[in-house]
C-alpha positions in Angstrom: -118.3 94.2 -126.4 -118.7 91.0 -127.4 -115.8 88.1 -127.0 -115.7 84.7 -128.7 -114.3 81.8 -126.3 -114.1 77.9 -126.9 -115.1 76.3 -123.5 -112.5 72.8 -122.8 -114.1 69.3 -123.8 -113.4 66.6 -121.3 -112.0 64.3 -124.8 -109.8 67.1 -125.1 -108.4 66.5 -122.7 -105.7 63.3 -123.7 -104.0 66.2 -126.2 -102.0 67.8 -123.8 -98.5 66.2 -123.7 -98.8 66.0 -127.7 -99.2 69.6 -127.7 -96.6 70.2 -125.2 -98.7 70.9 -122.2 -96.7 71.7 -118.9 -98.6 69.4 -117.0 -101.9 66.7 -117.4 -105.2 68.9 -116.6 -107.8 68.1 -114.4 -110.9 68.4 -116.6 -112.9 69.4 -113.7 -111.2 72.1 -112.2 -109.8 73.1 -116.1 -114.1 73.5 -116.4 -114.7 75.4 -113.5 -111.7 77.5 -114.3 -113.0 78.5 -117.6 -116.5 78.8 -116.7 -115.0 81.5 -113.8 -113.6 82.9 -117.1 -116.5 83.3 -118.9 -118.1 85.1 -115.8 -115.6 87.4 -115.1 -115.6 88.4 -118.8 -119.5 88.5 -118.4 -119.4 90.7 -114.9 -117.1 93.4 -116.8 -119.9 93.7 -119.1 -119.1 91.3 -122.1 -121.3 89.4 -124.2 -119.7 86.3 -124.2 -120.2 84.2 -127.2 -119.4 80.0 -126.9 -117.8 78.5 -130.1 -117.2 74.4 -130.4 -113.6 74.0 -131.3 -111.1 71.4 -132.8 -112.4 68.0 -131.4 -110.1 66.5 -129.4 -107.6 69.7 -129.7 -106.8 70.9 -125.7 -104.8 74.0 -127.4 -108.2 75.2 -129.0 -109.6 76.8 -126.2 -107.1 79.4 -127.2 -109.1 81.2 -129.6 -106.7 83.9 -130.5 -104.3 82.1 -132.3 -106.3 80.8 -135.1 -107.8 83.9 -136.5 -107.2 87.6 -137.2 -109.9 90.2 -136.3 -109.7 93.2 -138.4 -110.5 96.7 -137.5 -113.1 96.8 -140.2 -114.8 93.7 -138.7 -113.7 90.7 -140.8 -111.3 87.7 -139.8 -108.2 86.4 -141.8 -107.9 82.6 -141.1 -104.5 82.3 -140.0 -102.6 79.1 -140.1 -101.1 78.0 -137.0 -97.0 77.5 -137.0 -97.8 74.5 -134.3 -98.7 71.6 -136.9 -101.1 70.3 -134.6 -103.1 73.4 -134.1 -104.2 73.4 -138.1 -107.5 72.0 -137.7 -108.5 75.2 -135.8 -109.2 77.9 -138.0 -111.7 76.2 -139.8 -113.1 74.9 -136.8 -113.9 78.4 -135.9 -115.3 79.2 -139.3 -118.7 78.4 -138.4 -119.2 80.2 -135.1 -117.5 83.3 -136.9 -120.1 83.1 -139.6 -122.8 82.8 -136.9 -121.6 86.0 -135.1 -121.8 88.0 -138.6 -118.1 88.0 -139.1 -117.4 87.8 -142.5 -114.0 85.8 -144.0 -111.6 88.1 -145.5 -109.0 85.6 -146.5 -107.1 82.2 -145.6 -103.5 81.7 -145.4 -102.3 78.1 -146.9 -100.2 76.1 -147.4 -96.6 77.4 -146.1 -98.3 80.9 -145.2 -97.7 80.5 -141.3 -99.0 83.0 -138.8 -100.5 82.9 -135.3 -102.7 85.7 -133.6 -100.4 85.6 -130.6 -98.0 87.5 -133.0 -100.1 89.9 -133.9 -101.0 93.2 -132.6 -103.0 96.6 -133.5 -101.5 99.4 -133.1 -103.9 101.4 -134.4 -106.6 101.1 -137.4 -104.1 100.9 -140.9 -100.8 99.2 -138.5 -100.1 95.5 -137.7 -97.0 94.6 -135.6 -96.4 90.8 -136.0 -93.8 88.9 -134.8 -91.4 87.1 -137.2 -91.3 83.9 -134.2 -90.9 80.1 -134.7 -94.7 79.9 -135.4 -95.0 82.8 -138.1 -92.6 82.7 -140.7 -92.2 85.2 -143.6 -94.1 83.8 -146.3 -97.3 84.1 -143.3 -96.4 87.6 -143.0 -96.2 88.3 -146.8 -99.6 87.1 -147.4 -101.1 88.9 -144.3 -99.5 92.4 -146.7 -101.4 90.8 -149.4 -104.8 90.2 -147.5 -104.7 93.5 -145.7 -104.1 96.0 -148.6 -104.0 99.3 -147.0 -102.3 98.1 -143.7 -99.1 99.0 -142.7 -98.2 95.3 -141.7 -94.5 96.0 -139.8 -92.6 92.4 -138.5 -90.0 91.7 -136.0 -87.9 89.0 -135.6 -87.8 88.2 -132.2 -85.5 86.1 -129.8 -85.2 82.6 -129.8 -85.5 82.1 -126.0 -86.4 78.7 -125.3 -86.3 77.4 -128.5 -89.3 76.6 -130.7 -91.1 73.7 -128.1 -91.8 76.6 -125.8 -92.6 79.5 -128.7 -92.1 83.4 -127.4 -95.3 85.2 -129.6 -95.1 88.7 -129.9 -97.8 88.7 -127.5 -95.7 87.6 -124.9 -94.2 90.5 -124.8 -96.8 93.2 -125.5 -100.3 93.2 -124.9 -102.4 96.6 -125.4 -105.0 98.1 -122.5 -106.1 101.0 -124.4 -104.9 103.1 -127.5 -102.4 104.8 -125.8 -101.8 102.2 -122.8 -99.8 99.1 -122.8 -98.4 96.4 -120.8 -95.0 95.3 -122.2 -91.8 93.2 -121.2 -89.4 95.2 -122.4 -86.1 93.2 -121.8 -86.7 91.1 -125.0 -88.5 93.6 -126.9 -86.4 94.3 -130.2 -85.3 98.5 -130.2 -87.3 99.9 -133.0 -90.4 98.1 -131.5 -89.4 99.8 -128.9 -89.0 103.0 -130.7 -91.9 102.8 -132.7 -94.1 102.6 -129.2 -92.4 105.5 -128.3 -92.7 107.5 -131.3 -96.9 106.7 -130.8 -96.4 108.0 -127.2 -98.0 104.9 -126.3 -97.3 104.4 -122.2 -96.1 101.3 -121.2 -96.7 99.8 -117.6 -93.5 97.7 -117.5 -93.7 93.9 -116.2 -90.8 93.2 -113.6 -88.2 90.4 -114.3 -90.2 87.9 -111.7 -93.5 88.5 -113.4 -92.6 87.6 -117.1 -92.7 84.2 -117.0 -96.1 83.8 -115.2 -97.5 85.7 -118.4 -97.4 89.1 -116.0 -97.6 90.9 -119.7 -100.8 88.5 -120.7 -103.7 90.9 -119.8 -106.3 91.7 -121.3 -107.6 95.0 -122.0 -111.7 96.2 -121.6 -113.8 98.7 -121.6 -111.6 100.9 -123.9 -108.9 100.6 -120.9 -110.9 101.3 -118.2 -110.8 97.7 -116.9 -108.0 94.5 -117.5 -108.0 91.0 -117.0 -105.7 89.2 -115.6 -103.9 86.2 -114.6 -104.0 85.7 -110.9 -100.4 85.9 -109.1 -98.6 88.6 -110.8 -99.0 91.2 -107.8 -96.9 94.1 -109.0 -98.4 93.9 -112.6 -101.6 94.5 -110.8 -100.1 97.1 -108.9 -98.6 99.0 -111.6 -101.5 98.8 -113.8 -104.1 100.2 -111.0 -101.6 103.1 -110.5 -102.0 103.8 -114.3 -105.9 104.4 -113.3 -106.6 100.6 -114.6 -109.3 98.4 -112.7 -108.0 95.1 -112.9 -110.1 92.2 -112.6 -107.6 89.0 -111.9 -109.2 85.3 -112.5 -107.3 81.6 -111.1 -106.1 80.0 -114.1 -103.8 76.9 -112.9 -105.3 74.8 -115.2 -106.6 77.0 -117.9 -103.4 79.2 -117.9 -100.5 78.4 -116.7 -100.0 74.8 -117.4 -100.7 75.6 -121.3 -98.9 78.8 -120.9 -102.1 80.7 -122.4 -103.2 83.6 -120.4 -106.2 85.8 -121.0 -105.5 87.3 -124.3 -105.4 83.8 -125.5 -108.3 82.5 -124.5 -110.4 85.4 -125.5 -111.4 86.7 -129.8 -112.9 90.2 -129.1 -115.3 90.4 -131.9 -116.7 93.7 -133.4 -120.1 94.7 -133.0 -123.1 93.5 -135.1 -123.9 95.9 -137.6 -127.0 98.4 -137.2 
């Protein structure tokens, strides 16, 4: 298991109102935070793999966003709805390259998409998340780069508004093949449907939970073992009464004052070949 993450850089830093940060971070504790991150990732058996990001970019520590992992091992650079976050695909280029992931295509242009709206369902099945940050013409040319893949969108709600985007990952984040967590209040019904025509179990995050990212976990070990957020006690619960081990970190600054929780700030990268 190997997972990509961009450490924080103290000049980041002086981004975060720009990029709509709840709060100013503390660069020392945002550190120690994400190197207690990188350790928990590491003591559930991950090799974690350090990338540089956008200079200067706070948001880039959320890796997830700029790229597109394939089941068959290759990335789609994706181009971030959030204007400012542009920069960090090809930042990531390089460190993708170095890991042996190979560049399947690059959206352009007014081809928007963000990982956050994007989610496996199995090998050949993309879900994506037609959201203020992924528009059409983004989900169009992720059909064109993925021939083969049934790439299904959903418009979803408009919440908050676009300064405070709701990604499809928000909602729904997988903890095994048949195993998910899932806010189901503003889930449109034939996602809905769909998951339950998979028979794909859902461990449901209460009302109280949602907006402290209680559906943000992460999912390792083929579902043996999650990550998650600290705080979001009956998530926890819920999960372990699935027969999930779940590994919580402290993410103050990290997490919750750039609304990023773990599946954010990790790229699960496939293996390297032979």
């Amino acid at each position: 298991m190997r997972i990509l993450v961009r450490p924080p850089a103290e000049e980041d830093c002086a981004s975060w109102e720009g990029l709509g940060w709840r709060a100013a971070p503390d660069f020392y504790s945002l550190a120690r935070e994400h190197e207690a991150f990188r350790a928990a990732l590491a003591s559930a058996g991950a090799e974690v793999i350090e990338a540089r990001g956008d200079p200067g970019n706070l948001d880039s520590i959320y890796v997830y966003d700029p790229t597109l992992i394939t089941p068959d091992g290759r990335a789609v650079l994706l181009n971030p709805g959030k204007e400012r976050r542009r920069g960090e695909p090809e930042a990531l280029r390089p460190a993708l390259e170095a890991a042996g992931v190979a560049i399947a295509g690059q959206l352009a242009g007014d081809e928007l998409a963000e990982g956050g709206d994007t989610v496996w369902l199995d090998d050949s099945t993309l879900l994506v998340g037609h959201t203020y940050r992924t528009n059409e013409a983004g989900i169009e040319a992720l059909r064109r780069l993925l021939p083969g893949v049934d790439v299904r969108a959903f418009p979803l709600a408009h919440y908050h508004g676009a300064g405070e985007v709701l990604h499809l990952r928000s909602l729904l984040n997988p903890i095994s093949p048949t195993l998910a967590v899932a806010y189901l209040p503003l889930m449109p019904v034939p996602f809905v449907e769909l998951l339950e025509e998979r028979e794909i179990r859902l461990v449901e995050v209460p009302d109280e939970e949602f907006e402290t990212m209680g559906p943000n976990v992460l999912g390792l070990d083929g579902g043996t073992r999650a990550l998650a957020l600290a705080g979001n006690d009956e998530t926890r619960r819920r999960l372990e009464a699935a027969g999930v081990d779940v590994l919580e970190y402290d993410g103050d600054e990290i997490s919750r004052k750039g609304d990023g929780g773990p599946t954010c700030l990790t790229l699960p990268l496939p293996p390297l070949a032979g």
